[in-house]
Residue, then its C-alpha position, 0 to 999 in steps of 0.5 A: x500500500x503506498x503512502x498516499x493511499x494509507x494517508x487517505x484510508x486514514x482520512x476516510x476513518x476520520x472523517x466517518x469518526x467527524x461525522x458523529x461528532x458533527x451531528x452531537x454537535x449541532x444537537x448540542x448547539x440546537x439544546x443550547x437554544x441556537x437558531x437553525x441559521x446559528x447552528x448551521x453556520x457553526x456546523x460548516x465552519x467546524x466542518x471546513x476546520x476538522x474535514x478540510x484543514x485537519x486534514x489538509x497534510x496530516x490526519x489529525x482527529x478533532x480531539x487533538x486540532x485544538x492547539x491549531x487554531x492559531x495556524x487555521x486562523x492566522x495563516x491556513x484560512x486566510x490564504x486558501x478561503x477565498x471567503x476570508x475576511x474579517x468577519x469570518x475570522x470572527x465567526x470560525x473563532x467563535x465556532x472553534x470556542x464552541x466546538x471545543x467547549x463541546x468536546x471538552x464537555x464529552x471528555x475529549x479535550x482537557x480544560x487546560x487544552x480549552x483554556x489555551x485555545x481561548x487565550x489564542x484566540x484572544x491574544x491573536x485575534x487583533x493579528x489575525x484581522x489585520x492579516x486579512x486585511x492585508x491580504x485581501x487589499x489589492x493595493x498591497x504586492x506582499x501581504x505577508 
């Protein structure tokens, strides 16, 4: 079996194991009184993170993407979502708190690995959006 094809045989798991988590999710979303357009929304944005960008070089499982968030923000998301702007930094932020506040609640993410990944997102955020701006402004050759 070549290398390529033990990577996607691997995915295939994940992504079946994701799937799961992505409908306890959005029940847990749903009993935490979110409107359906809410609570879709959080589902694709977490979606796109542990489907696409977990899996993107390497298969990393949901439980252990929470110390990516800087990386997906600041750089991955920026780059290869053409949707990418300031406000929906914001929004896969909050989806990513939510999302790992659920997987924490499951037993799958300690508190310590929840706790850091707010900080990230709090500490970064202001680095985050001025990226984005940058590299969404024409005027600007070199964004990076």
């Amino acid at each position: 079996m070549s290398d390529y094809q033990a990577y996607e045989d691997k995915c295939e798991i994940i992504r079946t194991e994701n799937a799961i988590l992505l409908t306890e999710f959005t029940a847990w979303l749903k009993a935490s009184g979110l409107s359906e357009k809410v609570v879709k929304n959080h589902r694709l944005n977490i979606d796109f993170y542990i489907n696409d960008y977990l899996l993107y070089d390497d298969t990393l499982e949901a439980k252990d993407g929470a110390g990516e968030v800087g990386m997906f923000l600041g750089d991955w998301f920026i780059r290869k979502a053409m949707w990418s702007n300031t406000s929906s930094i914001k929004e896969n932020a909050a989806s990513l708190k939510k999302f790992y506040a659920f997987m924490h609640e499951k037993g799958l993410v300690s508190a310590d690995d929840l706790a850091e990944l707010k900080q990230t997102v709090k500490e970064e955020m202001p680095d985050w959006l001025d990226t984005v701006r940058r590299y969404n402004n024409p005027a600007i050759d070199d964004p990076w």
